[in-house]
N, C-alpha and C positions, 0 to 999 in steps of 0.2 A: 379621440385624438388627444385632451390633454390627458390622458392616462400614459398615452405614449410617451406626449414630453415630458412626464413626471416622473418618469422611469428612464427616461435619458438624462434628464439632467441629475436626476441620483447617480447613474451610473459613472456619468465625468465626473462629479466631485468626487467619487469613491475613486478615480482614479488618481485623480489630485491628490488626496489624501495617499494615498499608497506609496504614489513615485516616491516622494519624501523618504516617507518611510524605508523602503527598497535601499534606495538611496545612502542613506543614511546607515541602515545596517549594512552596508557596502563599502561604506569607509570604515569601517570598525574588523571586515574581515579580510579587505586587500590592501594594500600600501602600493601606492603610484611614484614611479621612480623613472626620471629622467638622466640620460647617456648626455654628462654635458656638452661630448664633440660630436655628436650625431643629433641631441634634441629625440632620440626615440625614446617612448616610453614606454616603461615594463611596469607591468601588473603583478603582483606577487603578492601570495597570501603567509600567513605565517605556519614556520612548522608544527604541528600537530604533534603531541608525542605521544604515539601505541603503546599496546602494553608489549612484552615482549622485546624490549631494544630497537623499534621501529618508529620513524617519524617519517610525514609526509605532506608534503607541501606542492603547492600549485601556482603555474604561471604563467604569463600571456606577454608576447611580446610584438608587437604588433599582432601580424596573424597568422605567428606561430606559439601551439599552445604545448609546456609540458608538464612533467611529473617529476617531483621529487622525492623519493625517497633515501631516510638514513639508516642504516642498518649500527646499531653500537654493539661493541661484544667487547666482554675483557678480554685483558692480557695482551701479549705483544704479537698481533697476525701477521702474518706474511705476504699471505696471498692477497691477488687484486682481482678486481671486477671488469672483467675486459667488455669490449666492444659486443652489443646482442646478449649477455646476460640480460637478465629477464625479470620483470616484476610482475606480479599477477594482480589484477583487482577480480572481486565478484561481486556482482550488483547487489544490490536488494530482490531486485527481479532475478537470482537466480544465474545471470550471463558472466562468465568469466573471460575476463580481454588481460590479452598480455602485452606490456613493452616493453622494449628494447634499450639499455643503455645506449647512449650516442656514443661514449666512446672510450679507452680502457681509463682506471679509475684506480690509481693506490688509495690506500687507507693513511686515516688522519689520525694522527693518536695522539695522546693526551695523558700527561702525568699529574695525578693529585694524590700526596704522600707518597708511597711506596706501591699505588695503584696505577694502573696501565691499563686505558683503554684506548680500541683502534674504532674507526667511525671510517666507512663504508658510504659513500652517495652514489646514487644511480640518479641519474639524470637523465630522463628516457623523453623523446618526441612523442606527442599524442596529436589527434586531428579536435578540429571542432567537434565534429559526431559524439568523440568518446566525448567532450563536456559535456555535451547536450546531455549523452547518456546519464554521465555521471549525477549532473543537475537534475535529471529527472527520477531517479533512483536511488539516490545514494550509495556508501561503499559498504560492507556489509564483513571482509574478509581481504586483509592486503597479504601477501604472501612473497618475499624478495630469497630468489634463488642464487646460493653461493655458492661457490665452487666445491665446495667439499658440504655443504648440508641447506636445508630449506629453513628459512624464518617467517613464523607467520603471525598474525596477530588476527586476533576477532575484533571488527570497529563496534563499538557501544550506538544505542539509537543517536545518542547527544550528537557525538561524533560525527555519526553517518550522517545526519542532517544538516551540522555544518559541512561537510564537503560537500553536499549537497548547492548549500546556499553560495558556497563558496565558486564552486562550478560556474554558477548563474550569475554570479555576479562579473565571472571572468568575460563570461559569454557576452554582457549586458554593457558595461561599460568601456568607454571608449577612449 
């Protein structure tokens, strides 16, 4: 019998100790942002930058959760991202899930020097599930489909692990 309480009361403090911790690295990877005439607040983590012209970032707003991706390419583009172009993740585990832009999307461009570049968002709806997923595997392969070609990028472990933690923390905090 006190073997048992001595193995529960390790096991609460080790939780104690943790939340903090959790916690703590939690505020370091989402930023909490309240809608001053609504009082809602949004969860958002910071962009991530791929290799390849690809950034991606993650967000919760009440309880709806989505994905961000930027696509940058030089030069002056034309074309836009309409409504259901597509972004692909692939786990770690292997599983590839697609989403959907919400809705059509010109391109943002940008002059430094006599350089032109256009920046591309997809801002696509995800459910819990795909967090959960994501949280529990990380990303391994992001891949954002343009109208005229595909961009992909391989995520590094580093990486994969923070979108990872980042997932969890979206999932986790309230």
């Amino acid at each position: 019998m006190k073997k048992i309480a001595t193995v529960s009361t390790f096991l609460i403090a080790l939780l104690l100790c943790v939340s903090p911790v959790m916690s703590q690295n939690c505020k370091k990877l989402v930023k909490v942002k309240k809608d001053p005439m609504s009082d809602e607040k949004t969860l958002a983590s910071n962009s991530w930058i791929l290799s390849n012209g690809l950034q991606m970032g993650f967000v919760r707003k009440g309880a709806k959760f989505s994905i961000e991706v930027v696509v940058r390419l030089n030069g002056d583009q034309h074309f836009k991202i309409s409504k259901g172009d597509s972004i692909g993740l692939k786990l770690n585990n292997g599983k590839i899930t697609y989403f959907y832009a919400n809705r059509d999307y010109a391109p943002v461009k940008s002059v430094s020097g006599t350089n032109i570049q256009s920046a591309y968002v997809y801002f696509c709806d995800a459910t819990k599930q795909d967090f959960e997923e994501i949280a529990k595997n990380g990303v391994a392969v992001v891949q954002a489909k343009m109208p005229q070609f595909d961009k992909t990028s391989e995520v590094n472990t580093k990486y994969s692990a923070r979108f990872a933690a980042i997932a969890s923390c979206l999932l986790t905090e309230q």
